[in-house]
Steps between C-alpha positions, in 0.01 A plus 500: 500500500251453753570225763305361832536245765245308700746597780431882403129483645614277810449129351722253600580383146788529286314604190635751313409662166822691324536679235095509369465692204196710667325526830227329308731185450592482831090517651473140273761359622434571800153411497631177322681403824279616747265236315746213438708536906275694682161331412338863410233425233425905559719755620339724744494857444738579781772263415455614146587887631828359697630346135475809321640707764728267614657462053779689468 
């Protein structure tokens, strides 16, 4: 089950996504709350690359 943090790429946020069914899931989510508590109407390519390595 694939799991990440905000933490994980050096955020100082207590976010955390457990248990996603996919590494798919967990890029919504994530982009979800990087919208809604982080005031990201686009996530940039680089922080994008940090999620995905950073899911594990």
């Amino acid at each position: 089950m694939p799991n990440f943090k905000c933490a994980d790429i050096g955020m100082k946020c207590g976010f955390a996504i457990n248990n996603a069914l996919s590494q798919e899931e967990v890029l919504q989510e994530a982009q979800v709350h990087a919208r809604l508590a982080h005031g990201m109407s686009t996530i940039p390519p680089d922080v994008a690359a940090k999620v995905s390595a950073a899911i594990h």
